[in-house]
N, C-alpha and C positions, 0 to 999 in steps of 0.2 A: 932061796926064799927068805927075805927077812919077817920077823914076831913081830909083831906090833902088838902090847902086852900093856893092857891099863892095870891102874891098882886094883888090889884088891876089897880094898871100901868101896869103890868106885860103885854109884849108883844108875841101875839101869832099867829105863824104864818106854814106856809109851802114852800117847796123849791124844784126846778128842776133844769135843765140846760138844754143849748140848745141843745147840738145834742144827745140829747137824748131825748126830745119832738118835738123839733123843724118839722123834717123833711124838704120837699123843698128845699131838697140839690143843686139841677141845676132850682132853678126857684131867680127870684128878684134880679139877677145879684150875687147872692154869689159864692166867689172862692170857690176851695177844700180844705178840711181840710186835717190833718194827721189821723183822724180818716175816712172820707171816701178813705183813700188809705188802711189800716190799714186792716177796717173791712169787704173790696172789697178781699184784698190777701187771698186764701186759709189757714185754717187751723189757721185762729187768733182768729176767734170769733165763740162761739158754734152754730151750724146747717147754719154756712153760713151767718147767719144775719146779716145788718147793718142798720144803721139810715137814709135809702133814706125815709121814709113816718113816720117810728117811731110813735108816736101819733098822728100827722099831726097837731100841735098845730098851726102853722105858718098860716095854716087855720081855726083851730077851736079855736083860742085863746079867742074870744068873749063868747065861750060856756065854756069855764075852768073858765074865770072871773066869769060868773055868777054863777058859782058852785063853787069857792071860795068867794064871797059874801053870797054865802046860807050855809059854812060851818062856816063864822062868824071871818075867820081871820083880821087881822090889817096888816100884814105886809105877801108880800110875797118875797120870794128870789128868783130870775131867773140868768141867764148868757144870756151875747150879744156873738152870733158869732160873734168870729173877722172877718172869714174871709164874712161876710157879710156885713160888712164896708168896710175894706177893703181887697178885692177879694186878691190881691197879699200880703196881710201882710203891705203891707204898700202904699204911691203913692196916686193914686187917689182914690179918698173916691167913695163908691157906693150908692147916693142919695136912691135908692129904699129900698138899707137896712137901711137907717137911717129913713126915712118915716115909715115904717113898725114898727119900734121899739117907735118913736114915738105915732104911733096910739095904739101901745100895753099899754107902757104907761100910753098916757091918759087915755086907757078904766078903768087901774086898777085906778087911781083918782078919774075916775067919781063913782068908785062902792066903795068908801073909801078905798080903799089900799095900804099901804104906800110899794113903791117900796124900794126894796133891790137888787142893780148890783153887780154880781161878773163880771171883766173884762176880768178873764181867767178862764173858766171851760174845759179845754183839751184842744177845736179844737182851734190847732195852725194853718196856712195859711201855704199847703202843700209847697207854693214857698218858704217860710222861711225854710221850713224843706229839702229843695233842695239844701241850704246853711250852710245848717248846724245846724238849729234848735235852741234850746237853749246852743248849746255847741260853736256858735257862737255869739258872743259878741255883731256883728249888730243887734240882734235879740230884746236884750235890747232895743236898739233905738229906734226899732220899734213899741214894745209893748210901752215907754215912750209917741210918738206920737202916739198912737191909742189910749191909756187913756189922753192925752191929747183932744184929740178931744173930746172924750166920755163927757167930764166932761164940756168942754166948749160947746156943744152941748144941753147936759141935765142940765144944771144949772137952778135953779127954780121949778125941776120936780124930780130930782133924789137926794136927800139928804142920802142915806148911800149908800155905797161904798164899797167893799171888792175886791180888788186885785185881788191873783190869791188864787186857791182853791186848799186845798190839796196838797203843795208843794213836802211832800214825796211823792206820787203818781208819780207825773209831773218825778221826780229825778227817784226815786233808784225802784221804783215797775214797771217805764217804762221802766229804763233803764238798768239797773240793772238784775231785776230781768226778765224785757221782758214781761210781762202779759200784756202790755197797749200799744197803741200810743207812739212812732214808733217800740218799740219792741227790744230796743235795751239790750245786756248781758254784760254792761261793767264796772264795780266797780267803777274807774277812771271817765270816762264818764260822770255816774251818779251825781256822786259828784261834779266834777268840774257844772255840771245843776243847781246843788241845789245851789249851788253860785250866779249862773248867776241870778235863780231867784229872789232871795231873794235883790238881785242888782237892776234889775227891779222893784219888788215890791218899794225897797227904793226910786226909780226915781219918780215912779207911785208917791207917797205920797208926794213928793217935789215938780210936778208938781198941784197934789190936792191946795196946799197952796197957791199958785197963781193964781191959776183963778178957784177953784173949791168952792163949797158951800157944808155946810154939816160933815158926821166924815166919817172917810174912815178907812180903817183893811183891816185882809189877814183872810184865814181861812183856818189855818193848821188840819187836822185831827191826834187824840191822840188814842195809846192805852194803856190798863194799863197791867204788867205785878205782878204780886204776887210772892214772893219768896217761890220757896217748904219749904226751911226752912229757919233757923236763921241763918245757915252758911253763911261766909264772901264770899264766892264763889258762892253763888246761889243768894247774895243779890246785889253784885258787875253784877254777867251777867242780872239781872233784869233791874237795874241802866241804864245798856250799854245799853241795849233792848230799854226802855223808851224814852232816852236820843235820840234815836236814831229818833223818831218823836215829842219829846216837846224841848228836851235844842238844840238841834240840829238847828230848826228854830228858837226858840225863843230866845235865848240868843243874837244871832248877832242884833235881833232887839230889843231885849227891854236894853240891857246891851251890843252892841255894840262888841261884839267877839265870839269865837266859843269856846266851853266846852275843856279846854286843855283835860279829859283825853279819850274824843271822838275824837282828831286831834292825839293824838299819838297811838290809836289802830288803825285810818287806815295806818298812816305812817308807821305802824310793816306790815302793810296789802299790803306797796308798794304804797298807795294812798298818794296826794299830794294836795294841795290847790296854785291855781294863784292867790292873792290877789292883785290889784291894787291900787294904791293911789289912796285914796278917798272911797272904796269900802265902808268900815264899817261906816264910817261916815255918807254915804248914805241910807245904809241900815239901820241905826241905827234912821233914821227922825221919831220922837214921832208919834207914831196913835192913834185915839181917840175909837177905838172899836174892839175887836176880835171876831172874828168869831170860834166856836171850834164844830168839829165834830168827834161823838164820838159811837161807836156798837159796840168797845166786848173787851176784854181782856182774858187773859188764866194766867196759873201757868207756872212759868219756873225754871229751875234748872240749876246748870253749867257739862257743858260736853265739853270736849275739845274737839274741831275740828267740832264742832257742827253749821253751820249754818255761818253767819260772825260775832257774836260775845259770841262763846263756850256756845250759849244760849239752852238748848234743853225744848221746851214745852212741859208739861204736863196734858193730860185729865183724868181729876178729875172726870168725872161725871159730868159735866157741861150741862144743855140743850141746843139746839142747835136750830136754826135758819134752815130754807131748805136751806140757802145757805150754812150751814156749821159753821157758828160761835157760836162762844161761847155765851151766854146768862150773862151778867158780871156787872149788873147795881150798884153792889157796886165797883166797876175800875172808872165807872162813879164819883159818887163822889169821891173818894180818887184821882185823876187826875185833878178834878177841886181847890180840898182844895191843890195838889200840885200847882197850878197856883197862885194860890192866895199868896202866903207864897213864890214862889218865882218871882213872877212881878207885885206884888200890885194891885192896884183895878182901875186895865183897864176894863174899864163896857164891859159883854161879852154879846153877842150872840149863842147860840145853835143853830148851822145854817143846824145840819145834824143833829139826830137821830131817827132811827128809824125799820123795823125787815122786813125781806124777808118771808113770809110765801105764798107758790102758792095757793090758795085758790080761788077753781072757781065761776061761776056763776052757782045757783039752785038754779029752780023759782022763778028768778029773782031780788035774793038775795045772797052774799056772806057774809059769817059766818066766817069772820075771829077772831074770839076771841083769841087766841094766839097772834095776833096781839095788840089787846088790852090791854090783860097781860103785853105784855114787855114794852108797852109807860106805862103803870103802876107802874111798876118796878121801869123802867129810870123818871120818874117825880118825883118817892118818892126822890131818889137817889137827885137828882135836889132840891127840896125843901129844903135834908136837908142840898146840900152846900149854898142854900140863907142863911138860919137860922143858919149857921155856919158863914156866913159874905162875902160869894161870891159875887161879885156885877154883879149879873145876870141880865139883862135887860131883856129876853125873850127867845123863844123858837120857833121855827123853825122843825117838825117832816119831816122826810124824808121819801116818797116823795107824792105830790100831786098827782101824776099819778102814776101807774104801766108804764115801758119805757124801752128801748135798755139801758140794764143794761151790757154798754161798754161790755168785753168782755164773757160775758153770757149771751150774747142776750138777745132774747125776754124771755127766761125759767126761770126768777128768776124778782117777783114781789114784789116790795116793797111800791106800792101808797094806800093809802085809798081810791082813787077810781080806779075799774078797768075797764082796758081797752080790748077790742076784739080788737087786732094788724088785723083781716081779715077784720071785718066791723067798727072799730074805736069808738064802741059805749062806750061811758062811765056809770059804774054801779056807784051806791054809795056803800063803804060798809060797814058794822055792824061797824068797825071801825071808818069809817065819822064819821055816827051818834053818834059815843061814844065823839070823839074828840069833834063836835058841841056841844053836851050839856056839856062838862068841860070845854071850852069855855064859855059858855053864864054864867057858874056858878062860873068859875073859883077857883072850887072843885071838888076833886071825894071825894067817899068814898073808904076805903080798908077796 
């Protein structure tokens, strides 16, 4: 058996978001999200579900803390509803939501847990999405003053920071493609979003610098794609594919512009970019931490007319995850050795990975071993871009809870611990315990 042995600063941790533990959607003064409109409309989210109780963390938060102090993490990663600050998106601030987030807070302090805020994890404030959402420019503004508040609020309490989570998502799988929050089908759309965000994100980070304390990042999720072969046309739709969730956000912010030959396949596609003065400048303000999340990759080849960029995947025999993904922990590393080699040694955070496997309760125990396998997998993968010179801060598995897994409801769990969505009980499972003890040893064997 060989060790496979991370440092010992090495930070580890686990991650949720809020309207997807949270619950307490109409209690403590919070507005509506785009997600309780979303997963209320018929035919969005599978068997009906939405995030009105979800794990009812909002209540039992005192009881997750304590079962993340017995699983031995250091840092955990959450999101604030925005619109539980503020109910309309913007305006008057809602004291009860900020109390609440404070008490949350402190608990994780007092139980040694170093907090980590994302400031956007979906739920936008349905009133902004009344206006136009992120394809509205006020929109910006608004997130700039809700992270403003956020930051001069939690100063002394919150030292890392991560913007908005998963910007493809937010863009082109919501809007684009329509699977998400608000659901919209529009190429154009989508893109002009992904602008807006990443505009926002650069405000957010401008405003950090003046009155916030701490490192602040965004945290784009990557996939990795494999070329079926050596040919220039399978290697070129791989490239587009990639590009399409890493140079795509990262370029405007670590190098300040957007990948020319990702801006001239959509301009062939009809798509167009509104770039304002000042846009990239903004977008482009130095962050001190990234946040990257990361669960599958596949093989692709080129086919024309295939998809939006003549990319057609191929299933190799990959094992598979119950939700369907690919199992691809060497994508993993090759994704992070591309980061490295192309944006230098911004110290990262693994703020997402981790495996959906439904794995129930029997007596009184859940056997999720497959679960276990793939944080296996994806650790070795991880080790070896540290020892290849990645500057990995830590590790983040996804997710502390099983939770309203947006739009696949309750049916697809991914927490080490599970949850009964009837009676809210939480299990530990085989997996905790695997994670606690590589934790405390900060080795497995394979």
């Amino acid at each position: 058996m060989a060790i496979i042995k991370f440092p010992e600063h090495f930070k580890w941790g686990a991650a949720t978001a809020a309207y997807q533990i949270e619950g307490a959607v109409k209690e403590g003064g919070r507005g509506e999200s785009i997600w309780d409109r979303f997963s209320h409309t018929p035919g969005k989210v599978i068997n009906g579900d939405n995030g009105d109780i979800a794990c009812d963390s909002y209540h039992l938060y005192r009881e997750d803390i304590a079962l993340m102090k017995d699983l031995g993490i250091s840092v955990y990663r959450f999101s604030i509803s925005w619109p539980r600050i503020f109910p309309e998106g913007i305006g008057k601030v809602n004291e009860e939501g900020v109390k609440y987030y404070h008490d949350f807070v402190d608990e994780l302090l007092h139980n040694g847990i170093e907090p980590m805020c994302t400031l956007y994890h979906w739920d936008l404030p349905q009133a902004l999405q009344d206006k136009g959402g992120w394809a509205n420019r006020e929109t910006i503004e608004a997130f700039g003053q809700y992270a403003s508040f956020m930051f001069q609020e939690f100063k002394g309490k919150i030292s890392k920071w991560l913007t908005i989570n998963e910007p493809w998502c937010v863009s082109f799988l919501s809007n684009y493609l329509g699977a998400h929050a608000p659901g919209n089908k529009d190429l154009q759309l989508a893109t002009t979003i992904s602008h807006h965000l990443l505009v926002a994100h650069g405000l957010a980070v401008s405003q950090f610098r003046k009155i916030g304390e701490g490192e602040i990042g965004f945290a784009p999720n990557l996939e990795w794609l494999e070329p079926f072969s050596n040919k220039e046309e399978d290697i070129q739709a791989c490239n587009r594919g990639i590009a399409w969730f890493i140079e795509w956000f990262m370029d405007p912010v670590f190098h300040g512009k957007y990948p020319e030959f990702l801006l001239d396949w959509f301009k062939d596609k009809g798509v167009t970019l509104s770039i304002d003065e000042g846009d990239m400048e903004q977008i482009s303000q130095p962050i001190d931490i990234l946040g990257i999340n990361y669960y599958t990759g596949s093989v692709g080849r080129y086919k024309e007319g295939e998809g939006l960029f003549d990319l057609e995947p191929i299933d190799i025999g990959y094992a598979k995850t119950d939700i369907g993904w690919n199992i691809y922990p060497e994508g993993f590393y090759k994704a992070l050795h591309k980061l490295k080699v192309q944006y230098g040694d911004i110290p990262i955070y693994i703020t997402e990975n981790g495996a959906c496997y439904n794995d129930e309760v029997e007596n009184g125990e859940v056997k999720d071993t497959r679960r276990i396998e793939y944080l296996k997998q994806h650790l070795i993968s991880l080790k070896r871009a540290i020892d290849s010179g990645v500057n990995i801060q830590g590790y983040l598995t996804w997710s502390l809870l099983d939770n309203f897994e947006w739009a696949e409801g309750y049916d697809m769990r991914f927490g080490l611990i599970h949850i009964n969505f009837k009676t809210l009980a939480r299990t530990k499972k085989d997996s905790y315990f695997w994670y606690k003890q590589m934790i405390g040893n900060t080795w497995f064997e394979r």
